[in-house]
Backbone as CSV, one residue per row, in Angstrom:
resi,resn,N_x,N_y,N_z,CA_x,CA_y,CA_z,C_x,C_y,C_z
1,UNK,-75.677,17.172,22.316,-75.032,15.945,21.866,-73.515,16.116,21.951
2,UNK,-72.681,15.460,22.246,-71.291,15.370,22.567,-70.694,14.004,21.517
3,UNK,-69.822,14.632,21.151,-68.730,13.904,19.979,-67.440,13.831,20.592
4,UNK,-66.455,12.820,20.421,-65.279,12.566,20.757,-64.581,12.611,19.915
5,UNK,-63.421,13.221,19.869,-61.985,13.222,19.249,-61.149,13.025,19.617
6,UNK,-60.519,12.016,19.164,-59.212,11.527,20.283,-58.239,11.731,19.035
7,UNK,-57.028,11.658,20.071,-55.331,11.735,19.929,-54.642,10.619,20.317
8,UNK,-54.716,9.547,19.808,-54.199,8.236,20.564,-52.543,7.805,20.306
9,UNK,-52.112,7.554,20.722,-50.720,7.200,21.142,-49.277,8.061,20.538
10,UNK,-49.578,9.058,21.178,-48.865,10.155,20.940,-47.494,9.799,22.054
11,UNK,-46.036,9.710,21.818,-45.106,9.198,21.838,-43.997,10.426,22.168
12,UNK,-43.471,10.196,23.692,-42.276,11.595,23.671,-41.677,10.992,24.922
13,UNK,-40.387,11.817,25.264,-39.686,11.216,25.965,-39.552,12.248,27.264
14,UNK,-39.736,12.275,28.514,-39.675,12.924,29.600,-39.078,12.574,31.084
15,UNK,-38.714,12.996,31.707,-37.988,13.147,32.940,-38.509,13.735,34.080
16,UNK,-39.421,12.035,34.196,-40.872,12.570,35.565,-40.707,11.332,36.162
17,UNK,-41.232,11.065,37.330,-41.240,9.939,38.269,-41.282,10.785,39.659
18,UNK,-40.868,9.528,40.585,-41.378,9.595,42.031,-40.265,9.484,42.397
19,UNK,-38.888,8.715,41.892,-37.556,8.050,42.303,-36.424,8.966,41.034
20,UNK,-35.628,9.148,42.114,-34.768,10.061,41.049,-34.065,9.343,40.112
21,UNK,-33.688,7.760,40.082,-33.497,7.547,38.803,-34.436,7.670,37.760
22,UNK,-35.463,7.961,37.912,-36.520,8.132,36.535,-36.795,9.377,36.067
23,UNK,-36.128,10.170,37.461,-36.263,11.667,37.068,-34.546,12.329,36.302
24,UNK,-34.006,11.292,36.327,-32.517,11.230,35.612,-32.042,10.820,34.180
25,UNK,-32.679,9.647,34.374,-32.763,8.498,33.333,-33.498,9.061,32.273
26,UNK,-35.062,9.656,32.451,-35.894,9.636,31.701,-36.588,8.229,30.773
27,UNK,-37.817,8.685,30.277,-38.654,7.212,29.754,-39.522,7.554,28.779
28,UNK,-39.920,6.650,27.793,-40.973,6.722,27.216,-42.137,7.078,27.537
29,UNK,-42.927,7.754,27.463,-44.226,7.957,27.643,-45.425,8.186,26.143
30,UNK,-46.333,7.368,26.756,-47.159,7.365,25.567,-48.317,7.824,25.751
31,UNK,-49.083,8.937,25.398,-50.401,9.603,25.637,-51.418,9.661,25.133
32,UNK,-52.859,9.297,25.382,-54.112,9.147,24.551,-54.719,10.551,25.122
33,UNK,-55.589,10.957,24.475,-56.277,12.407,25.156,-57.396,12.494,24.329
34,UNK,-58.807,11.895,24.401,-60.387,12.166,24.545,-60.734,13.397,24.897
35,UNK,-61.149,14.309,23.648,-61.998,15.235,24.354,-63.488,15.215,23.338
36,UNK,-64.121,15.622,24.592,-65.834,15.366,24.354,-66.439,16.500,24.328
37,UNK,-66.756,16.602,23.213,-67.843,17.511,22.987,-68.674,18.213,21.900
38,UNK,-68.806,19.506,21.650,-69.638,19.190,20.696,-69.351,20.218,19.331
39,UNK,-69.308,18.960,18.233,-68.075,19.319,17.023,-69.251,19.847,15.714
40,UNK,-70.765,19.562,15.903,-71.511,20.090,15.107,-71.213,21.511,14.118
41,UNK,-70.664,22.464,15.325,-70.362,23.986,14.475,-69.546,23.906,13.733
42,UNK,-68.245,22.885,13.738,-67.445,23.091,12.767,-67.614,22.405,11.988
43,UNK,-68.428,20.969,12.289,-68.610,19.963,10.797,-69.572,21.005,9.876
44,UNK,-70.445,21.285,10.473,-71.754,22.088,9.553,-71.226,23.500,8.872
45,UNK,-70.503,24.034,9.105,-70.186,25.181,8.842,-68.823,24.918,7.828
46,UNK,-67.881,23.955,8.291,-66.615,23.960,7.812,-65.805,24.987,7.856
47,UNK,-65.540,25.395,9.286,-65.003,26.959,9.534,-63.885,26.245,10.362
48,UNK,-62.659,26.151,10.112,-61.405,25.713,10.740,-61.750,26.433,11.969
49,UNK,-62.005,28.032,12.015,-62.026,28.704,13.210,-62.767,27.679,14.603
50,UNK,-63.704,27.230,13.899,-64.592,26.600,14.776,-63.870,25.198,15.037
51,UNK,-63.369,24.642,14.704,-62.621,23.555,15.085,-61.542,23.207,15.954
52,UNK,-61.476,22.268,16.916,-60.105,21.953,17.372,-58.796,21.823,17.008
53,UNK,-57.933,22.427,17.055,-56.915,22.481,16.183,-55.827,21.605,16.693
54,UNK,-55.931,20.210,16.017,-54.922,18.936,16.138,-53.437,19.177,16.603
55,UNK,-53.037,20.092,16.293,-51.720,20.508,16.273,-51.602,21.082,17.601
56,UNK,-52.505,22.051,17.948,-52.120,22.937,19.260,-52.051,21.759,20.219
57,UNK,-53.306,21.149,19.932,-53.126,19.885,21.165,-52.148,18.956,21.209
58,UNK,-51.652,18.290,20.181,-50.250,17.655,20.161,-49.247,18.396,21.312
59,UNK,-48.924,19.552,20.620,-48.277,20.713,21.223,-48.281,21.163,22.810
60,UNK,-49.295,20.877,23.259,-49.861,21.004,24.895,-48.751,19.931,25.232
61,UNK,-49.497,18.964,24.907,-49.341,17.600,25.172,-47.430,17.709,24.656
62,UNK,-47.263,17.872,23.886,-45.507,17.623,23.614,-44.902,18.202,24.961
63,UNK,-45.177,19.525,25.088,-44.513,20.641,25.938,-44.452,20.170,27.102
64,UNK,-45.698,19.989,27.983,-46.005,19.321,29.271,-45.045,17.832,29.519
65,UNK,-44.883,17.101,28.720,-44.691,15.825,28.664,-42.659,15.966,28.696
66,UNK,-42.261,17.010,27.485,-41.052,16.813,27.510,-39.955,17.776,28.150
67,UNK,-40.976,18.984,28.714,-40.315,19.770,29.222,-40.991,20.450,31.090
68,UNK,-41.968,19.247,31.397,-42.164,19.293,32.587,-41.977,18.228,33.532
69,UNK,-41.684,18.640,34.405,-41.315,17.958,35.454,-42.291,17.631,36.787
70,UNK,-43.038,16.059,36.500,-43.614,16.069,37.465,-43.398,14.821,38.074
71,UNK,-43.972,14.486,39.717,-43.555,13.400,40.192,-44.656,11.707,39.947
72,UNK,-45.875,12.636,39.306,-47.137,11.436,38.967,-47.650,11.632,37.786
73,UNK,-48.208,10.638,37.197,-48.622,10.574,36.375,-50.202,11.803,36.361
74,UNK,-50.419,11.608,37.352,-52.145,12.000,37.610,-51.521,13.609,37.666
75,UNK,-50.231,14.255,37.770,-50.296,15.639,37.628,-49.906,15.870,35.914
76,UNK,-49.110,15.090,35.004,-49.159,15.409,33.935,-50.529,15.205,33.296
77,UNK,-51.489,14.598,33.708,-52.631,14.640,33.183,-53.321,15.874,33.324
78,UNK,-53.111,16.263,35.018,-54.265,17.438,34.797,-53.434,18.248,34.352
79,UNK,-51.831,18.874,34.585,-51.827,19.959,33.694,-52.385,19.989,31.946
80,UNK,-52.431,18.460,31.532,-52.286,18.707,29.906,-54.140,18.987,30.402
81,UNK,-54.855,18.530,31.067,-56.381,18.824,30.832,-56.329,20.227,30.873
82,UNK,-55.658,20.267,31.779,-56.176,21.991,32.368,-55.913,22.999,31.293
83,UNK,-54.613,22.741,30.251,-54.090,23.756,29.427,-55.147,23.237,27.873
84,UNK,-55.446,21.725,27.912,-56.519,21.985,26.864,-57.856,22.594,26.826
85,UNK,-58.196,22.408,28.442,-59.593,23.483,28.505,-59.322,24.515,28.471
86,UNK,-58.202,25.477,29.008,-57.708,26.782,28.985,-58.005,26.942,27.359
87,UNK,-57.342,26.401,26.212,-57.581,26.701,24.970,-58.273,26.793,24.732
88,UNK,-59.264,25.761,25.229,-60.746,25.630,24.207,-61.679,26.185,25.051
C-alpha cells in the first residue's frame, strides 16, 4: 500500500532559465514535491527514525532551487528527485 506526503508550495528565489536575463535577474519559484510510499513503519511504530524527515526535504529542495543553476525546469526537478531518493 503506498501513502502520499506532500510539501506543497514551498517558496525561494533562484537564478535558472534558458535566457540570460532570468539567469541574472532571478525569480520566484514555487515547489510542490509528492512522495509515495509506504509510511505504515513509522505511523505504527512512532519511531522518528522511521520517518521522513520534513526538514531534510525542505532543505534538498531549498539548496537545489537557490543555489543551483539550471537551464529547465525538468532538470531542477530531477536533481531535487534524485537527491530525495538518494536520502530515502
Amino acid at each position: 500500500m503506498a501513502d502520499r506526503l506532500r510539501l506543497q508550495n514551498m517558496a525561494f528565489y533562484g537564478y535558472h532559465g534558458a535566457f540570460d536575463a532570468e539567469r541574472e535577474m532571478g525569480q520566484r519559484f514555487e515547489v510542490d514535491v509528492e512522495i509515495v510510499t509506504d509510511l505504515q513503519p513509522a505511523g505504527r511504530s512512532d519511531d522518528s527514525e522511521l520517518a521522513i524527515n520534513y526538514v531534510d526535504v525542505y532543505t534538498i529542495v531549498k539548496e537545489i532551487v537557490e543555489e543551483g543553476e539550471y537551464s529547465l525546469m525538468e532538470g531542477i526537478a530531477e536533481a531535487v528527485a534524485q537527491q530525495i531518493l538518494a536520502a530515502y
